[in-house]
C-alpha positions in Angstrom: -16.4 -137.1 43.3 -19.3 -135.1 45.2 -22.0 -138.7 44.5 -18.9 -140.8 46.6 -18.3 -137.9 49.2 -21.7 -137.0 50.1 -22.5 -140.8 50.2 -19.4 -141.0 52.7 -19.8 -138.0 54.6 -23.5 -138.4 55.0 -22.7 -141.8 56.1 -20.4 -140.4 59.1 -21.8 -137.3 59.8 -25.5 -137.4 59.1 -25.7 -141.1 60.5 -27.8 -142.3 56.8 -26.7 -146.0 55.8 -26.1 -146.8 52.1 -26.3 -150.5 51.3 -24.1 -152.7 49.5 -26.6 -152.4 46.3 -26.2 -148.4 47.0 -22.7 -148.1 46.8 -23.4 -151.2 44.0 -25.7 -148.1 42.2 -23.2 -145.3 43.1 -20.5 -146.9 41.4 -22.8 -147.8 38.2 -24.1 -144.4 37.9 -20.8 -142.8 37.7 -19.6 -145.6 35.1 -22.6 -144.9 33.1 -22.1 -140.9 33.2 -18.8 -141.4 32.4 -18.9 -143.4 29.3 -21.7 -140.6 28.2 -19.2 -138.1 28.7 -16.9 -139.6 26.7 -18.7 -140.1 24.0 -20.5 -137.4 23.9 -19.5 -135.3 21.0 -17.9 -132.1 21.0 -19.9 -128.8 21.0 -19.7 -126.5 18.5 -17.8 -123.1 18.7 -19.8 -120.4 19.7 -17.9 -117.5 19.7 -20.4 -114.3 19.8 -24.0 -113.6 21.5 -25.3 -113.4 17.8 -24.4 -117.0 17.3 -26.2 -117.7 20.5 -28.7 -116.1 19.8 -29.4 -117.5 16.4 -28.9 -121.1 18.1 -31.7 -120.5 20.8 -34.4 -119.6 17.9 -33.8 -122.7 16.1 -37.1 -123.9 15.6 -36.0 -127.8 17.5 -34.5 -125.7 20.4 -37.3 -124.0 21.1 -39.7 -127.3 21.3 -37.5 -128.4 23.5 -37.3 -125.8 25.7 -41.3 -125.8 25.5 -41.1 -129.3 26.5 -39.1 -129.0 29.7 -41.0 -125.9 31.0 -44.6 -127.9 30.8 -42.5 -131.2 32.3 -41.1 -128.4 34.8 -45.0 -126.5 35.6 -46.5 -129.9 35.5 -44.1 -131.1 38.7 -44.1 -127.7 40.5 -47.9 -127.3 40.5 -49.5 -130.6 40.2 -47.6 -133.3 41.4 -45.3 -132.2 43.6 -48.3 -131.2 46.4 -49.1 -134.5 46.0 -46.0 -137.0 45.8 -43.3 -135.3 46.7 -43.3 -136.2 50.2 -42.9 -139.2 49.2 -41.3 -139.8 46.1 -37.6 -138.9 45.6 -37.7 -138.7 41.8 -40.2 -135.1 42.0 -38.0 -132.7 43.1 -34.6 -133.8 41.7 -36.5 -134.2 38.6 -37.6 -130.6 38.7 -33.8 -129.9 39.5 -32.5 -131.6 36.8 -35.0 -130.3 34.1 -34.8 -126.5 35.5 -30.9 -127.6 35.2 -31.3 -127.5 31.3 -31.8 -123.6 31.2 -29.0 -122.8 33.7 -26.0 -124.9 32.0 -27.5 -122.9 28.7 -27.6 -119.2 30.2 -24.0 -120.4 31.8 -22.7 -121.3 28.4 -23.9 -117.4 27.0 -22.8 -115.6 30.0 -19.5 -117.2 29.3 -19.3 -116.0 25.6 -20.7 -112.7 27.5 -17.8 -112.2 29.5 -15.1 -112.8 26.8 -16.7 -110.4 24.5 -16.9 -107.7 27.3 -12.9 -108.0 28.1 -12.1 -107.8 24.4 -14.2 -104.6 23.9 -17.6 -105.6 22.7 -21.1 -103.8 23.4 -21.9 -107.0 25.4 -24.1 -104.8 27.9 -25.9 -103.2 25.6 -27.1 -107.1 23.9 -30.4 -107.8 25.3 -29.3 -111.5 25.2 -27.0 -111.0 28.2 -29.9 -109.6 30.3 -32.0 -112.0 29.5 -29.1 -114.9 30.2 -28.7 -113.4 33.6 -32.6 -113.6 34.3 -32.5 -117.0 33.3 -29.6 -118.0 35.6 -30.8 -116.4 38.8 -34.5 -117.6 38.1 -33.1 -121.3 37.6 -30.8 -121.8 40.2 -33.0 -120.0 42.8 -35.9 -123.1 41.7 -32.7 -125.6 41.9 -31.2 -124.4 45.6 -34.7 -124.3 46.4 -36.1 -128.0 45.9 -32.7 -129.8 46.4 -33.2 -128.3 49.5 -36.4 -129.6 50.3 -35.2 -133.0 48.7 -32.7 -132.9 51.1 -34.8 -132.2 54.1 -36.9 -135.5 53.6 -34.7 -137.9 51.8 -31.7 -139.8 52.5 -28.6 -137.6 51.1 -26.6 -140.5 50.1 -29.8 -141.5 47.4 -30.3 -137.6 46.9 -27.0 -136.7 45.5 -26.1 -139.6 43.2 -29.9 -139.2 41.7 -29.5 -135.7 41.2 -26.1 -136.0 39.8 -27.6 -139.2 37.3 -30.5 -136.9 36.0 -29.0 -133.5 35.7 -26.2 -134.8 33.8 -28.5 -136.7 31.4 -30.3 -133.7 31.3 -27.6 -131.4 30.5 -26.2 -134.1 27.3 -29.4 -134.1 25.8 -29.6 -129.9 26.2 -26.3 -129.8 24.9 -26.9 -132.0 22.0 -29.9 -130.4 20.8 -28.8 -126.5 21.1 -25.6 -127.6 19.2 -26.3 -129.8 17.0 -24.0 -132.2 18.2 -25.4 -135.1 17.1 -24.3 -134.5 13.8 -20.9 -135.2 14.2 -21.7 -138.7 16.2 -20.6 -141.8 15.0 -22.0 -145.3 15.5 -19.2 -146.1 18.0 -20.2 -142.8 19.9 -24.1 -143.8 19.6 -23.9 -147.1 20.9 -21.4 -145.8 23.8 -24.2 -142.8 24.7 -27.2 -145.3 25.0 -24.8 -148.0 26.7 -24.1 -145.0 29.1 -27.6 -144.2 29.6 -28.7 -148.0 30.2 -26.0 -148.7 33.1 -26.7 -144.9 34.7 -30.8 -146.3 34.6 -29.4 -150.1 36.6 -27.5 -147.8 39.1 -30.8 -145.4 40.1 -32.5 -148.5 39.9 -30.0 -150.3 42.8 -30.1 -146.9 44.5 -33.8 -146.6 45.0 -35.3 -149.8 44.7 -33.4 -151.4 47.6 -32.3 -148.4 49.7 -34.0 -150.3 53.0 -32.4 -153.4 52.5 -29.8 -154.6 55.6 -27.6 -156.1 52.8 -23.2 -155.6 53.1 -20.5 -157.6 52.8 -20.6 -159.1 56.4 -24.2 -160.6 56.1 -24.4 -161.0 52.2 -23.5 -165.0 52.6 -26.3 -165.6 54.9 -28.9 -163.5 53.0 -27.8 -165.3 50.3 -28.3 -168.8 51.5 -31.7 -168.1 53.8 -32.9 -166.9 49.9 -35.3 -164.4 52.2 -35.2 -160.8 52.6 -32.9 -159.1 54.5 -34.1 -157.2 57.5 -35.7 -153.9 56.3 -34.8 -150.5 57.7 -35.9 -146.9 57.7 -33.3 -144.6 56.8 -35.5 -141.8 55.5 -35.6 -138.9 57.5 -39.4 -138.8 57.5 -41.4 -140.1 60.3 -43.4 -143.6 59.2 -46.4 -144.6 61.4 -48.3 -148.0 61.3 -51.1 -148.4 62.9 -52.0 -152.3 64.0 -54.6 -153.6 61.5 -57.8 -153.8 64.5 -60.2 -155.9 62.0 -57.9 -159.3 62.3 -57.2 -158.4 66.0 -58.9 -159.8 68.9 -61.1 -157.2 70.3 -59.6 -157.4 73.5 -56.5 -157.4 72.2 -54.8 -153.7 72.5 -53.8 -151.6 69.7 -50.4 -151.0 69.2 -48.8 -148.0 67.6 -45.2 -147.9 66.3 -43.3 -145.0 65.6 -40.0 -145.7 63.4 -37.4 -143.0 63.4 
């Protein structure tokens, strides 16, 4: 529901297009992170903040969690500076990842809150501090690039992306601190990675042709010309070309177009 509405709303209140091949990718996306969903296995029951605790120093657990901190570090200090002006995929990535740890420290603070009403020590588990740490530290990082996302990218290609990558994200987390995949059955695995493949065709749709003047009105004659539709800017971000002066006549002016 929030990939359709902020598509719609951004559409009608922020004045951002989405293409027939974006609402094509919107629509394939939420298939695909459906079918995940429903074949994802079910957790396993966690009842106490020792049994947490015990799950989050499992030795696969804790490469994983290695893993997504250098993937995290790696974006935050090296290439974001660089591409993320300019490529959508940085920051939500370094949403999605950061993501892991916050649908984790959720899960503990949960189990944290129902030991508290039924009378346990909960306070005095270091666990819970170190859950609530986690939390604020993760979705300060989250608020905090979706944000800047937001401020340079089109929010009808922002949201749907975001919602593709942290809920992938979030499986495989899930998967791995449970054990999930235990349980799984070849119906469930082929479902998963059929999940996965249709959620990768609807980014694709969503990114790869988010300039495209393609909808239902001028689909027959883009169709039959076999050209390329008209292209237009819908990021938010100023684009400058400068006219190429070396194949110009030299008394020919240059020209300088500014695209909003």
């Amino acid at each position: 529901f929030s990939v359709l509405c902020s598509a719609i709303l951004s559409s009608y209140l922020l004045g951002e297009r989405l293409n027939l091949l974006g609402k094509l990718g919107c629509m394939l996306s939420l298939v695909g992170s459906t079918v995940m969903v429903i074949h994802a296995p079910e957790d396993e029951e966690v009842t106490t903040l020792d049994e947490m605790s015990s799950k989050l120093k499992e030795p696969g657990f804790l490469a994983y969690a290695a893993i997504l901190l250098v993937v995290c570090f790696l974006l935050i200090f090296y290439l974001a500076p660089r591409y993320g002006q300019s490529n959508i995929l940085i920051y939500l990535t370094i949403c999605s990842v950061i993501g892991a740890f916050s649908v984790s420290s959720v899960k503990g603070l949960g189990i944290a809150i129902k030991g508290f009403f039924s009378g346990q020590p909960v306070l005095q588990h270091p666990l819970t501090w170190i859950l609530v740490i986690t939390l604020v530290a993760s979705i300060t990082t989250q608020i905090n690039y979706l944000n800047k996302s937001l401020d340079i990218f089109n929010t009808s290609l922002v949201f749907p992306i975001y919602y593709v990558l942290f809920t992938t994200i979030v499986i495989a987390t899930s998967i791995i601190l449970f054990k999930e995949w235990v349980t799984m059955t070849v119906v469930d695995i082929i479902g998963t990675v059929c999940g996965f493949l249709t959620i990768i065709l609807g980014v694709f749709l969503l990114h790869a042709f988010k300039d495209m003047d393609v909808s239902l009105g001028n689909l027959p004659q883009v169709l039959h010309s076999g050209q390329q539709a008209p292209v237009t800017q819908d990021d938010k971000n100023i684009l400058i070309e400068v006219d190429n002066s070396s194949i110009a006549p030299e008394d020919k002016p240059k020209v300088f177009m500014i695209y909003t």
